[in-house]
N, C-alpha and C positions, 0 to 999 in steps of 0.2 A: 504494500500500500504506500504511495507516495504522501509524504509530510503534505498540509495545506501552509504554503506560505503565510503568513502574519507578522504583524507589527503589534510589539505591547507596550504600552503607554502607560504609568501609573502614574495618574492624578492626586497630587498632595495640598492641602489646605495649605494656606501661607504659617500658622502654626496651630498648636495646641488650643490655645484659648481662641483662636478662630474659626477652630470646627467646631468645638462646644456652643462657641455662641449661634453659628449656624446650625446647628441639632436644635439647639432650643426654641430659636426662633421661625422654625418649620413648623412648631406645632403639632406636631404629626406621632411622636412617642411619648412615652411618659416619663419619667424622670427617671425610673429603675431602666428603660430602656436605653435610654441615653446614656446612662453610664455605664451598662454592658454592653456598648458599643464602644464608650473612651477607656474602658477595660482593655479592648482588641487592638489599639493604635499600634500600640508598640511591637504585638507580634506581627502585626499587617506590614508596618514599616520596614520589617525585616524580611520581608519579600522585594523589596526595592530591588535589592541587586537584580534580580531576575528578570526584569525589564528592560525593556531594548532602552527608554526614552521616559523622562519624568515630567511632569507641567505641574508647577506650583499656580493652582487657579487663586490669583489674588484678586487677580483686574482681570473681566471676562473678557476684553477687549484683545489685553496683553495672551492673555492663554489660548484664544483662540486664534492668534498669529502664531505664536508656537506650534500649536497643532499643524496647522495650515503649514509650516516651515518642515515641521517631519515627513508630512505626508510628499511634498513636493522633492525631498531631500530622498524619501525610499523610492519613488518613482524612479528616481537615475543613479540607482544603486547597479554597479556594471556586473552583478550576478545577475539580475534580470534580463541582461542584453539578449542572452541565448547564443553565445559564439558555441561552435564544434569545438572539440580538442587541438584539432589540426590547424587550429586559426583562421578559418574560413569563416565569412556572416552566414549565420545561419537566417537571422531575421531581428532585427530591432524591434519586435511589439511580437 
């Protein structure tokens, strides 16, 4: 079975007290939940390494150039190119 190419990205809050405050202000869990989620930061963080690419979403503006910067950056990544061994084009696309 052939691998599915991808790209992994891990999204990090600008910090600790900025994801709290974001949890909080969603609304959306309870108080015992949100903190068995800022329970997990630190194991989660430590999956970092394992990502190709990290975006600190501070300024959506700023992280969504980021993004947009990886994405256009693996597009011409020269493993994609498809050359043969022999050095011949096989096909650019």
């Amino acid at each position: 079975m052939r691998a599915i190419p991808c790209v992994s990205i891990f999204l990090l809050p600008p910090s600790y007290e900025a994801l709290k405050e974001r949890l909080e202000k969603r609304n959306t869990e309870t108080a015992i939940e949100i903190q068995k989620r800022l329970n997990r930061v630190e194991k989660e963080l430590e999956m970092l390494v394992h990502y190709d690419y990290y975006i600190v979403n501070d300024v959506l503006e700023d992280a969504c150039r980021v993004f947009s910067a990886i994405l256009r950056a693996e597009e011409h990544k020269t493993k994609y190119l498809g050359w043969k061994s022999d050095g011949k084009e096989k096909s650019y696309k």
